[in-house]
C-alpha positions, 0 to 999 in steps of 0.5 A: 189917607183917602186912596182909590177906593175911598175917592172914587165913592167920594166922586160917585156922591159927588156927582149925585150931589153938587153937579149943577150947585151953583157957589154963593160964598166962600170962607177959609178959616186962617190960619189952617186954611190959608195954609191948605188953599192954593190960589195958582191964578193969583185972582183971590181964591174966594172971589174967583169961586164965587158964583161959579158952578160945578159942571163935573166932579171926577178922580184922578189918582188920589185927586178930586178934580172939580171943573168949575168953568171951561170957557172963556178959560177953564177953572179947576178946584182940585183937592189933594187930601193927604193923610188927614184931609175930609170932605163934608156935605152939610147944611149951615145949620150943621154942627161945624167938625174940628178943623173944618177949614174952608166951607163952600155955601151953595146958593140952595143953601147947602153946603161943601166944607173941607176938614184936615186935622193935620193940615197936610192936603192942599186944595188948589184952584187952577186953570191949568191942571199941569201946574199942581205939582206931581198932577202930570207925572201920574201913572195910568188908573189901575183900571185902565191897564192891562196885564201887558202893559202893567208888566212894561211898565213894572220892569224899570223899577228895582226896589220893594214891591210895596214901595213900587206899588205906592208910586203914583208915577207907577199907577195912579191912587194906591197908598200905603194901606191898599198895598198891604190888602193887594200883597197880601191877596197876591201873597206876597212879602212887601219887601221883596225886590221887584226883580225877584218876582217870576212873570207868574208873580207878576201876573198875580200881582196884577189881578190881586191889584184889579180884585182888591181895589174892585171889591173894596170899591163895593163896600166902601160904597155901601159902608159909606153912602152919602157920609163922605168924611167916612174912610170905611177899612174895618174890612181889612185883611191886613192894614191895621191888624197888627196882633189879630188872625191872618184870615187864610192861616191865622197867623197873628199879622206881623208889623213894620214901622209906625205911626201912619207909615207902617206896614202889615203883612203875614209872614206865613202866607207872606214869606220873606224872611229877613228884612235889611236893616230892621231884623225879622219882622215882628208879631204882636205874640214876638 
């Protein structure tokens, strides 16, 4: 699933590329695209962007906002990719990628196209952001907050540190796979209960959030350039790496879970000892 880092990369290309692009035509591919688009003005969703230009392109939590009109009554294309959804910039001539959904040709001749193998993402036109569902209730951009304010508004919750760290109406934009890289450079366990952590932990949290996503935000940039259907992560320290070195001890990285819901961590440099209901976590060498 894009998160922060990957997006705001997206975004930075984004507006090197389409700001000013002007939308000869439309095509949503059925059934898959009729299942990821949202028309919330009920106007036709490929009528009502055609012709229309893209004035600005920004990121809000895992969102790309596009700002298509803003008078008489402003228009929003905003993407919500999920776990599997891909934009793509391309020309007509361009071999079409499985699942490519909904293709947005410019008048100049290039072309948008939004691929989602799982079509779980939504792409919803808008005039109103406040009507995409959670859109209103996200939390403050990680690099917008301060350490106090990060510590207020950390203390209502009780539960797992990792699953804090996911919730967009907590901060906006981290995901299941940058709250493994950010509790490991913080070292700590993910399952531990927010109210467990000292205010020394918390302040560590808080500048191990700021430098991961920082420093992941540089190489994705440089790893992905213009090719923004890329999710660079090879640079992981944890996420993923179930069975390789922990790169502070080289102790193999343990795993909870499955599929795309799973959680890395090393148990060495992540102390936690047992997790409720699931027994020690497990290594590849257990």
């Amino acid at each position: 699933m894009p998160e922060l880092p990957e997006l705001e990369a997206v975004c930075g290309v984004l507006k090197r590329t389409v700001i000013g692009e002007t939308i000869h035509s439309v095509k949503v591919v059925p059934p898959g695209g009729l299942i990821v688009v949202r028309d919330l003005t009920n106007a036709g969703f490929e009528s009502s962007l055609a012709g229309k230009s893209f004035q600005s392109v920004e990121r809000r939590g895992k969102y790309i906002v596009f700002t298509l009109q803003t008078q008489p009554a402003p228009l929003y294309l905003v993407l919500n990719p999920k776990l599997t959804g891909r934009l793509q910039l391309a020309s007509p001539a361009d071999k079409k990628k499985p699942r490519t959904l909904v293709f947005l040709q410019f008048e100049s001749g290039g072309e948008l196209r939004y691929r989602d193998q799982k079509q779980m993402g939504q792409l919803y036109l808008t005039q109103d952001l406040q009507n995409i569902p959670e859109f209103g209730s996200m939390g403050p951009e990680p690099f917008d907050i301060s350490l106090e304010e990060f510590r207020v508004r950390l203390k209502p919750y009780l539960g797992e540190i990792k699953g804090v760290l996911t919730r967009g109406n907590f901060v906006a934009g981290i995901g299941n796979a940058y709250a493994d890289e950010i509790l490991w450079a913080a070292r700590l366990h993910p399952f531990r209960k927010r109210s467990q952590l000292t205010p020394a932990e918390v302040e560590t949290l808080y500048h191990a959030m700021q430098s991961t996503l920082q420093n992941a935000l540089v190489i994705v940039r440089e790893q992905m350039g213009d090719n923004i259907d890329l999710e660079p992560r090879e640079f992981f320290a944890v996420h993923m790496k179930t069975g390789q070195p922990c790169p502070r001890d080289g102790t193999p990285i343990s795993l909870i879970g499955a599929n795309q819901r799973i959680t890395n961590f090393c148990r060495t440099c992540q102390p936690g000892g047992l997790i409720k209901g699931m027994g020690s976590a497990r290594s590849i060498s257990d």
